[in-house]
KEKE-3310 file (N, C-alpha, C; in steps of 0.2 Angstrom, whole numbers, plus 5000, padded with zeros to 4 digits):
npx = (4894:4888:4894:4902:4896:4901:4903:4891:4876:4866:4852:4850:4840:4830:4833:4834:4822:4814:4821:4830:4824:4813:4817:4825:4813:4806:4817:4820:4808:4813:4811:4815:4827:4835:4843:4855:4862:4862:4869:4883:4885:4888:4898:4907:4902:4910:4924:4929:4931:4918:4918:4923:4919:4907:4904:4898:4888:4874:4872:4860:4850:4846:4842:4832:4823:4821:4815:4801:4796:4793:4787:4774:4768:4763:4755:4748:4746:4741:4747:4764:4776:4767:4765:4758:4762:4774:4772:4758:4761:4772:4771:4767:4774:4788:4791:4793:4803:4814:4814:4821:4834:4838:4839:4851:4861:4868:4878:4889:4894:4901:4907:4918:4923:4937:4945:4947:4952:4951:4948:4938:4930:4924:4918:4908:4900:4895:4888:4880:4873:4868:4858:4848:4842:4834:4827:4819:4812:4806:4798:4788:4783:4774:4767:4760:4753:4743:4736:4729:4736:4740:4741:4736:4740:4757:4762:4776:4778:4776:4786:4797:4796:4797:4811:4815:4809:4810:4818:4832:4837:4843:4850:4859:4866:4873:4879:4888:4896:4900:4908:4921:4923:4932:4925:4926:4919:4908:4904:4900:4890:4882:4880:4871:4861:4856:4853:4842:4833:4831:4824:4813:4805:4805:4795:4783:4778:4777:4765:4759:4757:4749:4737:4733:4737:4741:4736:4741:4753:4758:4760:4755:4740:4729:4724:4728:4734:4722:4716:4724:4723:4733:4743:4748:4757:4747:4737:4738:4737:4725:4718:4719:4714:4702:4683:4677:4666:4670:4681:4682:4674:4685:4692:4686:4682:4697:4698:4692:4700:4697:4692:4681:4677:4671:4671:4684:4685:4680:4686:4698:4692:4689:4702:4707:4700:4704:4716:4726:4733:4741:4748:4756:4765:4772:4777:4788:4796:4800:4810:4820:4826:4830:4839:4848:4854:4863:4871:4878:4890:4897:4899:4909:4910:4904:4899:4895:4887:4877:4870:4865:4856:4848:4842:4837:4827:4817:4814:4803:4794:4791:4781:4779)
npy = (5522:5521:5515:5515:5526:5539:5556:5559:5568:5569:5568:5569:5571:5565:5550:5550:5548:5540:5529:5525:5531:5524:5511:5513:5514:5501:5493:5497:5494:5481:5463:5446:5444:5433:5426:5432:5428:5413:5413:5419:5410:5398:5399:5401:5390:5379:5382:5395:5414:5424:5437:5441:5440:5448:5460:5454:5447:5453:5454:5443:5449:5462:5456:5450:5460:5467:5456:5455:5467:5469:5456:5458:5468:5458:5452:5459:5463:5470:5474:5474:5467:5473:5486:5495:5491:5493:5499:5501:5515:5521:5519:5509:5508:5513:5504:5493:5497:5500:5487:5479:5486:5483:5470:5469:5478:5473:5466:5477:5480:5467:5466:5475:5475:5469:5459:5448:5434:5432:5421:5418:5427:5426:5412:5417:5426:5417:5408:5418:5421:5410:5406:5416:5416:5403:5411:5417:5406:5399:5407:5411:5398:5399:5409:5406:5394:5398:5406:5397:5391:5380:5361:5348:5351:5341:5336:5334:5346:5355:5356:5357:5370:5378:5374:5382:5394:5400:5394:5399:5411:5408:5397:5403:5412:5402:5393:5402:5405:5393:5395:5405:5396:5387:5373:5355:5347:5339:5342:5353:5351:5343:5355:5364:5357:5357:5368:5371:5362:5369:5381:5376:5374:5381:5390:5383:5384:5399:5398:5391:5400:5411:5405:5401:5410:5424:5440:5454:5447:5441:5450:5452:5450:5437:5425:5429:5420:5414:5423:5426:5412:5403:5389:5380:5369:5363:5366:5358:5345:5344:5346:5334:5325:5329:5326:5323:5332:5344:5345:5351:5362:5370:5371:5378:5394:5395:5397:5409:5418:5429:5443:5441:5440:5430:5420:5418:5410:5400:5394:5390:5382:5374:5369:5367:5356:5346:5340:5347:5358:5350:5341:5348:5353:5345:5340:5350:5350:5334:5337:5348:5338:5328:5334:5340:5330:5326:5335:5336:5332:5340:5351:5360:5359:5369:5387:5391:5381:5377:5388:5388:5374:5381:5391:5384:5376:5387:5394:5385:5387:5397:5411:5424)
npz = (5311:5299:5282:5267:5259:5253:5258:5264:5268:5281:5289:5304:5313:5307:5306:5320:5324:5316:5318:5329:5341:5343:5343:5354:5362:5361:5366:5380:5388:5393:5395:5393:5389:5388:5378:5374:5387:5385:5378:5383:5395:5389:5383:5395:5401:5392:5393:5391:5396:5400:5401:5388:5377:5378:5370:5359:5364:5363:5350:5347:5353:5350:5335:5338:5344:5333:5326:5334:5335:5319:5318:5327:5319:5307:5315:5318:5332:5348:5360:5367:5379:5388:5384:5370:5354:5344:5331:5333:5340:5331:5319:5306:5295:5301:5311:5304:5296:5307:5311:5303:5302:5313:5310:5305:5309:5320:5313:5311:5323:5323:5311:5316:5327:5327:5337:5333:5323:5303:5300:5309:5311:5298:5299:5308:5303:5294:5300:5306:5294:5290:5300:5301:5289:5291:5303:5295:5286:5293:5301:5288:5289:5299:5297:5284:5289:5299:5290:5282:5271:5267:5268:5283:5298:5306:5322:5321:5309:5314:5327:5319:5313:5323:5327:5317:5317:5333:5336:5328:5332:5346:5342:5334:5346:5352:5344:5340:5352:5352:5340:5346:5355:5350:5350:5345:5331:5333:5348:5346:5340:5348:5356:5350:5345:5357:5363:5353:5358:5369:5365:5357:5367:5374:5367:5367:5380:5382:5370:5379:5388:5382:5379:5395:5403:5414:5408:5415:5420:5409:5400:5386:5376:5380:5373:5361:5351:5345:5340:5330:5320:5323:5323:5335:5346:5355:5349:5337:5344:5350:5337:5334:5345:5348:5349:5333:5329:5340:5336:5323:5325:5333:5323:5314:5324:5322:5309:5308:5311:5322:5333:5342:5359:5366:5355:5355:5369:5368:5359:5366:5378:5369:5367:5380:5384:5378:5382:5380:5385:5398:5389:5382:5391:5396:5385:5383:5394:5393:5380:5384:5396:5392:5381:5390:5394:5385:5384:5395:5401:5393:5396:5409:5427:5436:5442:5429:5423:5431:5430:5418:5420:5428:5421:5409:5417:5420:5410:5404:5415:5417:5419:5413)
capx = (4890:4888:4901:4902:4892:4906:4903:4883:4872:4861:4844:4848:4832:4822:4836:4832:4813:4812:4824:4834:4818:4805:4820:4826:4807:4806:4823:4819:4805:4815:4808:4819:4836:4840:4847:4863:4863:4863:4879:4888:4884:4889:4905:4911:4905:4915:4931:4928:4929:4911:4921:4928:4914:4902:4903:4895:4882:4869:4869:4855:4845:4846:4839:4825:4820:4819:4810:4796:4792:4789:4780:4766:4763:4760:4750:4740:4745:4742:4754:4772:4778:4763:4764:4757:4768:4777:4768:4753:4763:4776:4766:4766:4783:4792:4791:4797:4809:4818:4816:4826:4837:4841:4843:4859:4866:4874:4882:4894:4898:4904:4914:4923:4927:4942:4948:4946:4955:4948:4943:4935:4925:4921:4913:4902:4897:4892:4883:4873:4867:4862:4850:4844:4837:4829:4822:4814:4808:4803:4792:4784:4779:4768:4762:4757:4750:4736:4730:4726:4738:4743:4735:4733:4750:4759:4765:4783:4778:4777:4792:4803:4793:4799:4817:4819:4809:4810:4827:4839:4842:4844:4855:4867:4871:4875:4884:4893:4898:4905:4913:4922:4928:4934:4927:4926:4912:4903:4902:4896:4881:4876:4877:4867:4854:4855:4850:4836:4827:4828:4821:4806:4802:4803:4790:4778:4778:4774:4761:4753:4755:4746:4729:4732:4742:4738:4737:4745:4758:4762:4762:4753:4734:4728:4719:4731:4736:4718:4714:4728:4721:4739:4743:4752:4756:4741:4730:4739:4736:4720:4715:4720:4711:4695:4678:4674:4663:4673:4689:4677:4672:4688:4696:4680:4686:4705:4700:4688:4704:4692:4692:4675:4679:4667:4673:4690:4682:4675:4692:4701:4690:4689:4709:4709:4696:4707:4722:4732:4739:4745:4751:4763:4769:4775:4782:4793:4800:4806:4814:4824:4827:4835:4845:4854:4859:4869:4878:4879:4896:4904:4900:4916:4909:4906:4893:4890:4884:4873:4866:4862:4852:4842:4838:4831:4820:4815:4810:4797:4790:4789:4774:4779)
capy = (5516:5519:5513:5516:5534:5546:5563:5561:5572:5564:5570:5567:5570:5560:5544:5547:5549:5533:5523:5527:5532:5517:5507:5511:5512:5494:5490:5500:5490:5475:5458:5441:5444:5426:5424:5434:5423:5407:5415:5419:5405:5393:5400:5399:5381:5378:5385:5403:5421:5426:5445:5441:5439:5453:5465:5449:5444:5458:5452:5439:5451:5466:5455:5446:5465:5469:5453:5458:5476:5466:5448:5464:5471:5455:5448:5464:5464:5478:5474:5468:5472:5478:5493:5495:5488:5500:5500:5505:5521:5526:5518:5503:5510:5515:5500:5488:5498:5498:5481:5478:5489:5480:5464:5472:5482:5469:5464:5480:5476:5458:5469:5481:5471:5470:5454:5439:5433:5435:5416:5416:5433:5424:5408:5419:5429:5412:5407:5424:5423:5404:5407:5424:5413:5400:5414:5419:5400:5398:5412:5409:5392:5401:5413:5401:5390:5404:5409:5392:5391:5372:5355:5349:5351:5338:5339:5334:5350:5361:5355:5360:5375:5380:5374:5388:5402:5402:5393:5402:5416:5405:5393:5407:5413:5395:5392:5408:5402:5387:5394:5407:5394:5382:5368:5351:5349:5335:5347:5360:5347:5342:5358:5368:5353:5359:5376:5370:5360:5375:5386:5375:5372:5391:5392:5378:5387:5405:5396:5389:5406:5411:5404:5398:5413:5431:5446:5456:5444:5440:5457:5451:5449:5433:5422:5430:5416:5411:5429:5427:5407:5401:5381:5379:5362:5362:5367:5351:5338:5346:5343:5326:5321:5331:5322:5326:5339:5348:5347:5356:5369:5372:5373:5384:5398:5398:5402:5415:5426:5433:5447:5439:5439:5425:5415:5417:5411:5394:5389:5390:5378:5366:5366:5364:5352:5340:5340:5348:5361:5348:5338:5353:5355:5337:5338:5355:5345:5329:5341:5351:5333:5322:5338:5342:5324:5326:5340:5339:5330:5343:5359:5359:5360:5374:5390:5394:5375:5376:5393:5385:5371:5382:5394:5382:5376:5394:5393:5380:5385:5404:5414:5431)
capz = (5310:5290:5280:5262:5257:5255:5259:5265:5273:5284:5294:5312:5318:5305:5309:5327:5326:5315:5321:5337:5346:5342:5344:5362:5367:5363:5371:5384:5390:5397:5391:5397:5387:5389:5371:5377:5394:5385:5374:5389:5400:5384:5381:5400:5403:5388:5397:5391:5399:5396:5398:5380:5371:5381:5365:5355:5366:5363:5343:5347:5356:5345:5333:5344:5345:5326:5325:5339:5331:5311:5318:5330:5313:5302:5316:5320:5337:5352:5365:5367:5384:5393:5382:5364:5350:5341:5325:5335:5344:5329:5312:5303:5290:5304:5314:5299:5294:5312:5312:5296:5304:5319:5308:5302:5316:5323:5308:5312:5330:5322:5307:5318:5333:5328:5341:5329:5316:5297:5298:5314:5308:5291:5303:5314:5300:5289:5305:5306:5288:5291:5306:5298:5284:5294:5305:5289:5284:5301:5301:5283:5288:5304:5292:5281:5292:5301:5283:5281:5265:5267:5274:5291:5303:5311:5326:5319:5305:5323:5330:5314:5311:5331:5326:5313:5318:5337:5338:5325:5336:5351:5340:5334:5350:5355:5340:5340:5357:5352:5337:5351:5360:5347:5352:5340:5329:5339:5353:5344:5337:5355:5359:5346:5349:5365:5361:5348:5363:5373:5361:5358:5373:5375:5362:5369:5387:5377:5367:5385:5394:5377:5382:5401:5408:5416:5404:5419:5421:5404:5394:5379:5376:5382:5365:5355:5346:5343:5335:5323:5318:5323:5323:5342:5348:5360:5342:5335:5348:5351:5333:5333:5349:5350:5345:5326:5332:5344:5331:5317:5328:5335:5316:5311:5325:5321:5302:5308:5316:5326:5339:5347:5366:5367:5351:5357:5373:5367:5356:5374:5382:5368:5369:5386:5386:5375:5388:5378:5390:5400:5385:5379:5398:5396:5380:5384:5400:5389:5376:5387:5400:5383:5375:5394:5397:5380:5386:5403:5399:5390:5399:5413:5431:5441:5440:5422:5419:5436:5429:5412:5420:5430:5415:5405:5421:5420:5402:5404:5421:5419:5422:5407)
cpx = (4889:4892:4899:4899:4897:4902:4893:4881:4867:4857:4846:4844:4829:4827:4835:4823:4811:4814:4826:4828:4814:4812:4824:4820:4805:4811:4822:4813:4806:4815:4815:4825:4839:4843:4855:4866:4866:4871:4883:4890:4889:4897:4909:4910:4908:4923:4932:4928:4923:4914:4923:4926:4906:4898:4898:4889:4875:4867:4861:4848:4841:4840:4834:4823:4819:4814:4802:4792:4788:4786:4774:4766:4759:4756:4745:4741:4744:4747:4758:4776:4775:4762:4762:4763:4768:4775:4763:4753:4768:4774:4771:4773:4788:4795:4796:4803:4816:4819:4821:4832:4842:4844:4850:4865:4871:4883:4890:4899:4903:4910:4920:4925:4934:4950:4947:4951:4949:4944:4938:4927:4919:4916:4908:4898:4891:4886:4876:4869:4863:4856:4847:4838:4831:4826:4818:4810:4804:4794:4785:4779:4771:4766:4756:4751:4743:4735:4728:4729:4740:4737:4736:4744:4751:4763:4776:4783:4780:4783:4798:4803:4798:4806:4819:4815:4811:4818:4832:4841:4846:4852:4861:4869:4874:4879:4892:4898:4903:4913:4920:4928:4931:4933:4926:4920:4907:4902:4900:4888:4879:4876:4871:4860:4851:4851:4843:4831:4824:4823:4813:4803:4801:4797:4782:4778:4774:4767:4753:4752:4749:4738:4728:4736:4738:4740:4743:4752:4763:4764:4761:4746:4735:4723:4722:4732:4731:4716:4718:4727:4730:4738:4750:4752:4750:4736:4730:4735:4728:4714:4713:4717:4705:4691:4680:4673:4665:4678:4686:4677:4679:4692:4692:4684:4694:4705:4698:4694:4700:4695:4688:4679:4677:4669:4680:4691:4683:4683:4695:4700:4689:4697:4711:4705:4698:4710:4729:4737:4744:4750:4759:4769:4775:4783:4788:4799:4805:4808:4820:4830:4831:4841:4850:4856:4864:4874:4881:4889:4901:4904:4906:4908:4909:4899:4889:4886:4878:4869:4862:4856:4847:4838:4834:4824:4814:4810:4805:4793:4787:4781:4775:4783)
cpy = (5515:5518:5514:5520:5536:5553:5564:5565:5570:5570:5569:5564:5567:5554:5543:5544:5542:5528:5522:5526:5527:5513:5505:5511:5504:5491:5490:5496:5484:5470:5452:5441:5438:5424:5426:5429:5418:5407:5415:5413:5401:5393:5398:5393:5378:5379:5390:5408:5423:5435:5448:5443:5447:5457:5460:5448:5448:5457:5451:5442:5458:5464:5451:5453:5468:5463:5453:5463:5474:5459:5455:5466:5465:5449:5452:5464:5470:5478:5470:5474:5474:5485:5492:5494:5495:5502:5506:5514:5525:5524:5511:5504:5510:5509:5496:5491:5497:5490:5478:5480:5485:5473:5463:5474:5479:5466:5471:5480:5471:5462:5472:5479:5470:5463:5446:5439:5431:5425:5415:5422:5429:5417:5411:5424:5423:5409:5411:5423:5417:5405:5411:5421:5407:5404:5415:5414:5397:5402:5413:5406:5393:5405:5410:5398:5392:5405:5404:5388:5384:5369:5355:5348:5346:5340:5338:5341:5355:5362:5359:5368:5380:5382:5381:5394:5403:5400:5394:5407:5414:5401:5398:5410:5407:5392:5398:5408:5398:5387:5400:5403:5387:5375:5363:5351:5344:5338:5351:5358:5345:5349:5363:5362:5354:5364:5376:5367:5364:5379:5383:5375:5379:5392:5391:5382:5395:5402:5393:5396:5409:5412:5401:5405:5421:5435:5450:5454:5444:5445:5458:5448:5442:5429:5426:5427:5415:5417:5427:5418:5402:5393:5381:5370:5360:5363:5359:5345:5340:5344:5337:5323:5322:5325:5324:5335:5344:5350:5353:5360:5371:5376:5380:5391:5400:5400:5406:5421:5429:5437:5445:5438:5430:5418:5412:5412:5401:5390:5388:5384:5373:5363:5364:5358:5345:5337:5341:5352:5356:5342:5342:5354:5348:5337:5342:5352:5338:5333:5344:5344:5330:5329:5339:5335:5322:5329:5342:5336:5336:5349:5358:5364:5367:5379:5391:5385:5374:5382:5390:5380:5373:5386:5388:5377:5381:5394:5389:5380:5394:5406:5420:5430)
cpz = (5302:5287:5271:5256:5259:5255:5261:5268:5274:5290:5299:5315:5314:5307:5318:5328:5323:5314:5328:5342:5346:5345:5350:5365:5367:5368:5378:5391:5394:5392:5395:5395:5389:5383:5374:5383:5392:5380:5381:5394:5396:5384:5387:5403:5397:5389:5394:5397:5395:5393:5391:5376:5372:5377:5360:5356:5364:5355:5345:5349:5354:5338:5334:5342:5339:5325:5327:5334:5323:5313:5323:5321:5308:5308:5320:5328:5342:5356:5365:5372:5388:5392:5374:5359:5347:5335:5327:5339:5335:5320:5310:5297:5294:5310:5309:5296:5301:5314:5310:5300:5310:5316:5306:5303:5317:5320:5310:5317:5327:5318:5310:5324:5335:5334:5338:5322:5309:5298:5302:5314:5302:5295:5307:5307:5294:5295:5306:5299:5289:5293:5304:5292:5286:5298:5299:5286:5288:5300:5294:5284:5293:5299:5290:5283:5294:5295:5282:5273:5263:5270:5281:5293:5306:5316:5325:5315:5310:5323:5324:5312:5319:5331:5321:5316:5325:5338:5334:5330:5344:5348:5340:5340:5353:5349:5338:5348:5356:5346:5340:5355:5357:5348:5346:5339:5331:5344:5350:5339:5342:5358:5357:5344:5357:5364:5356:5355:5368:5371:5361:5361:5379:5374:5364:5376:5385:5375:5375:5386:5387:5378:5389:5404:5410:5411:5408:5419:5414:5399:5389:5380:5377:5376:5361:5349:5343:5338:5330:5319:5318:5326:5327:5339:5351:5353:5339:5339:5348:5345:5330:5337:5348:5345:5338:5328:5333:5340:5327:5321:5329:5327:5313:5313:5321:5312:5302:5307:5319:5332:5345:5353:5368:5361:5355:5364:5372:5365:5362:5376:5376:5368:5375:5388:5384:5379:5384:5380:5392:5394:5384:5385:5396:5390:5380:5388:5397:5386:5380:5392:5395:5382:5383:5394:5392:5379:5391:5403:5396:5392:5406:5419:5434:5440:5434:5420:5424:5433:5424:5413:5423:5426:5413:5411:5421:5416:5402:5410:5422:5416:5415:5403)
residu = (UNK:UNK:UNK:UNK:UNK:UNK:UNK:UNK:UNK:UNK:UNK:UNK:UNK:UNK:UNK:UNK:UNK:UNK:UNK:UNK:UNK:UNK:UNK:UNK:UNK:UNK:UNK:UNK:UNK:UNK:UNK:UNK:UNK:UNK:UNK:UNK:UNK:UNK:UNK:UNK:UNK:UNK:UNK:UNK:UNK:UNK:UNK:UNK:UNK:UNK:UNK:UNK:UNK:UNK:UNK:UNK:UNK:UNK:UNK:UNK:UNK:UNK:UNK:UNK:UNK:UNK:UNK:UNK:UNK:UNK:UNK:UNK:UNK:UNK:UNK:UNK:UNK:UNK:UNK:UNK:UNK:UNK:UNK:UNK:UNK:UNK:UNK:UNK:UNK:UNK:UNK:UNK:UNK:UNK:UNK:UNK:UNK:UNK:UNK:UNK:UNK:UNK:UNK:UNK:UNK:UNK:UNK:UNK:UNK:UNK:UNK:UNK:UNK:UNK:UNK:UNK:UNK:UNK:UNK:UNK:UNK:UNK:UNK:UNK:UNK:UNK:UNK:UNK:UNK:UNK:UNK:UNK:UNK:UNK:UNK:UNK:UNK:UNK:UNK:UNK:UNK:UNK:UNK:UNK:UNK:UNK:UNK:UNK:UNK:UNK:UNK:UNK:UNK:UNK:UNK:UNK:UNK:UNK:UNK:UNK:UNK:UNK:UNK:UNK:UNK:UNK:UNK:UNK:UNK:UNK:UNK:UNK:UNK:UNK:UNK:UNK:UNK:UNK:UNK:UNK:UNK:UNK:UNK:UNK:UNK:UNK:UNK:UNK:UNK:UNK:UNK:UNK:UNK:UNK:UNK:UNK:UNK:UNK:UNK:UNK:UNK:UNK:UNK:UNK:UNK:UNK:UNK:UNK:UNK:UNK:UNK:UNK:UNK:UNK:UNK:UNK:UNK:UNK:UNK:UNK:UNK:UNK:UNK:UNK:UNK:UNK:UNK:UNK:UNK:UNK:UNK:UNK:UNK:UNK:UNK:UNK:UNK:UNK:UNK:UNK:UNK:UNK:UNK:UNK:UNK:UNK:UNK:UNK:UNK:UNK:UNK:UNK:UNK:UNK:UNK:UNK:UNK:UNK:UNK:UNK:UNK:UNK:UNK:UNK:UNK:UNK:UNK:UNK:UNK:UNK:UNK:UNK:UNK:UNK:UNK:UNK:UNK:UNK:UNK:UNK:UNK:UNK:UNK:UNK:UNK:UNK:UNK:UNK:UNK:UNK:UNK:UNK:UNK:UNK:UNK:UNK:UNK:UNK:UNK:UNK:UNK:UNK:UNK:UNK:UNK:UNK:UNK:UNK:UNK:UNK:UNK:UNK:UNK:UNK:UNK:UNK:UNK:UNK:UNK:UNK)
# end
């Protein structure tokens, strides 16, 4: 795995203990792995062998699980998974570090593959760093936003905010897809628009199940987001509709961060009292309805393009 230390002597057991091991207990867990799906799918409704690329797909997903391990630590969380976040089991150093870790990993797979030519390596390479930065500009802007560091959010501010952080790693397997299977680069802009409306619309279904969904079912405390003062689409619209009154208060809690059971409790019920759940349900369903009717033309008939449309139904309807 290491490249460029001659002659090292390396700890085993402390690389396993604070890497290897946190790092298959995360994986190890499950979780939905549809980042990989929508690589594979992609490549074969484009007239790909998904078989080809197999060794590739697990990039996306590798670093989806570095990303998990360091957003539970900078947003204090306990569960991820239905099981304690890995800060909380193997310490707040050991976590961040395998995160990093994982955002890197991949990067050797892509070098020692061995099945691409040097320009086709140098495009999926120039791809990974791109999304890797917007994941990073992404995730700022949520930072940001919960500490209260900036003015009020629009809901176009949301929507961009969603594009970079939740939909780079979505994008690069959908881009790494298209640059796999050579296609022109108008297809490869309706379909990495494709892959962005999935993503948000991932985001905005997460964000519902957030504050409307079963703990049990969904494997992460339920007022999560409200504890961390995070600016959803349902906060957005929410802030926009409510009376005066209701809005202040709703704002007051989300700067609190609170644990309160009962605060947490109240903000819920002024979000749902707007209709901004059903607002975000809406919005998810146009976003995904517009970006397939742009690509439904260019994926080629057959299974992988009937899987694809029932995935992103999935995405916007799922329960965990």
């Amino acid at each position: 795995m290491l490249t460029g230390v001659r002659d090292a002597v390396f700890d085993e057991t402390a690389i396993n203990e604070s890497i290897i091991r946190p790092a298959w207990d995360l994986l190890s867990r499950g979780g939905k792995r549809w980042r990989p799906v929508i690589m594979l799918l992609t490549y074969e409704a484009l007239g790909g062998d998904p078989a080809e690329i197999a060794d590739l797909s697990i990039v996306s997903e590798l670093i989806h699980n570095g990303t998990l391990a360091i957003d539970d630590v900078e947003d204090n969380s306990d569960l991820r998974r239905g099981k304690p976040c890995i800060h909380k089991i193997y310490g707040v150093d050991i976590a961040i570090n395998m995160g990093n870790t994982l955002y890197y990993l991949p990067l050797v797979q892509l070098m020692r593959t061995g099945k691409y030519s040097q320009d086709v390596i140098d495009k999926l390479t120039r791809v990974y760093i791109e999304e890797m930065l917007n994941l990073s500009i992404g995730q700022a802007l949520d930072i940001a936003w919960h500490r209260s560091l900036s003015g009020p959010i629009t809901e176009e501010m949301y929507l961009t905010m969603c594009r970079l952080k939740t939909g780079s790693l979505v994008r690069l397997a959908a881009r790494m897809a298209c640059s796999l299977a050579n296609v022109s680069r108008s297809d490869e802009e309706k379909v990495t628009n494709f892959s962005d409306a999935v993503a948000v619309a991932f985001q905005i279904q997460d964000d519902i199940l957030n504050i409307a969904g079963e703990e049990e079912v969904y494997g992460k405390e339920i007022g999560g987001d409200i504890k961390e003062g995070k600016r959803t689409l349902m906060v957005v619209y929410a802030l926009r509709t409510l009376e005066k009154k209701d809005a202040e208060r709703l704002e007051e809690i989300l700067r609190m961060r609170t644990s309160d059971p009962q605060l947490i409790k109240e903000a819920i019920s002024l979000i749902k009292k707007s209709g901004a759940v059903r607002y975000a349900e809406n919005k998810a369903r146009e976003l995904v309805t517009n970006a397939w009717r742009d690509v439904e033309g260019i994926f080629l008939e057959g299974k992988a393009k009937e899987l694809l449309r029932a995935l992103t139904e999935f995405l916007i309807t799922r329960k965990f």
